[in-house]
C-alpha positions as CSV (number, residue, x, y, z in Angstrom):
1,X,0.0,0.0,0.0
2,X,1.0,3.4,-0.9
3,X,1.1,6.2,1.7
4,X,1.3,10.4,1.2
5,X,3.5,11.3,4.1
6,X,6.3,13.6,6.0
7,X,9.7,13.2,5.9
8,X,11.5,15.3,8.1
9,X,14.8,16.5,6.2
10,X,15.6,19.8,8.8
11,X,18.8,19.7,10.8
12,X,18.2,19.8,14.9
13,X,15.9,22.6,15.6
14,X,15.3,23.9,12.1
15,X,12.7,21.2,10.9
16,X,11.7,21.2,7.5
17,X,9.5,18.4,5.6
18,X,8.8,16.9,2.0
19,X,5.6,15.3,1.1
20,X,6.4,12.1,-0.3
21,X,4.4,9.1,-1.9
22,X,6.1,6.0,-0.3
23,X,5.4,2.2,0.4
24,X,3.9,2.1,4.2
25,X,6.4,-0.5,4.8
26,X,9.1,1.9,4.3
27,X,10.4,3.6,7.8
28,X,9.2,7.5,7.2
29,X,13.4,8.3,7.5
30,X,13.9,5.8,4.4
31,X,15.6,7.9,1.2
32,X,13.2,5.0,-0.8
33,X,10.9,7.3,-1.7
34,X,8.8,6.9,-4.6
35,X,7.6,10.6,-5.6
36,X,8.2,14.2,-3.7
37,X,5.2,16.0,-3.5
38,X,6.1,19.1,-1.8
39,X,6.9,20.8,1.2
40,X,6.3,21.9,4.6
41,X,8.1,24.9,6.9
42,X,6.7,24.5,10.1
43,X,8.5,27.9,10.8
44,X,7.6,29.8,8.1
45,X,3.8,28.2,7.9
46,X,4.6,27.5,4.4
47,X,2.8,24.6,2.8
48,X,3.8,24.1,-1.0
49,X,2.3,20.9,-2.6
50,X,1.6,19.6,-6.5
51,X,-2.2,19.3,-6.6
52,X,-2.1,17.4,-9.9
53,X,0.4,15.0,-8.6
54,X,-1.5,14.4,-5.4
55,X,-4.4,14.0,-7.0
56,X,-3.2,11.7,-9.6
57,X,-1.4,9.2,-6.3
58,X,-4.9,9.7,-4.5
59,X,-6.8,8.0,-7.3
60,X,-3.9,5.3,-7.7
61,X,-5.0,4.4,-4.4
62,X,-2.3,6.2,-1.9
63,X,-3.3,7.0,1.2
64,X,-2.5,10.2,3.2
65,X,-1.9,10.4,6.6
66,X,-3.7,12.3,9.3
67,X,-1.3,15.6,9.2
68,X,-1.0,15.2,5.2
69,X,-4.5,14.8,4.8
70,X,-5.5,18.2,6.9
71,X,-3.4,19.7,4.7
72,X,-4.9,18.9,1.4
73,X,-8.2,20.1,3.0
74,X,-7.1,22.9,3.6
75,X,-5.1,23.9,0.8
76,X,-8.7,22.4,-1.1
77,X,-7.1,20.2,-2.9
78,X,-9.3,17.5,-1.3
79,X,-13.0,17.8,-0.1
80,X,-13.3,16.1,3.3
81,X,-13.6,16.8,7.0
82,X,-10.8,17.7,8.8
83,X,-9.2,14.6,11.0
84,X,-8.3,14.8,14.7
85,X,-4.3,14.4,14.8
86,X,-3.4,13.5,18.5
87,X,0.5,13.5,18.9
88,X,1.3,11.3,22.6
89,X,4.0,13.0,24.6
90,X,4.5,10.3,26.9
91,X,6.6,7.2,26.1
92,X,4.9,3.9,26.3
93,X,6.8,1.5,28.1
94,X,6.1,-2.3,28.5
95,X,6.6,-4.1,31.5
């Protein structure tokens, strides 16, 4: 299965992200990526995607994820309803 994800390429403290198309058994850090799809500066607010590209990955059957997905809402590239992203602070340890 395809996925439309983050990949964090910023150094420490500067993070910056591409939108990539990449097989969801691929780590998110994995250079395998298939397609990039744009750009995010958290920083800067900047958001910078290729509708027609996204598009075209969407109706291959890629999925986006949550963060991804709020994003092409936004940017209405996509008409849906905005998804709830939780991120957990805590660590989960096992006992």
């Amino acid at each position: 299965m395809l996925k439309i994800r983050l990949q964090r390429i910023g150094r420490h403290k500067e993070p910056h992200y591409r939108v990539v198309t990449i097989d969801a058994t691929k780590g998110p850090k994995s250079a395998q990526y298939i397609e990039e799809l744009g750009s995010y500066n958290p920083k800067a607010g900047s958001v910078v995607l290729k509708a027609d590209r996204i598009k075209y990955w969407l109706s291959v059957g890629a999925q986006a994820s949550d963060t991804v997905h709020n994003f092409l809402v936004r940017n209405k590239i996509i008409e849906a309803p905005i998804r709830k992203v939780t991120v957990s602070k805590t660590r989960k340890v096992k006992k």
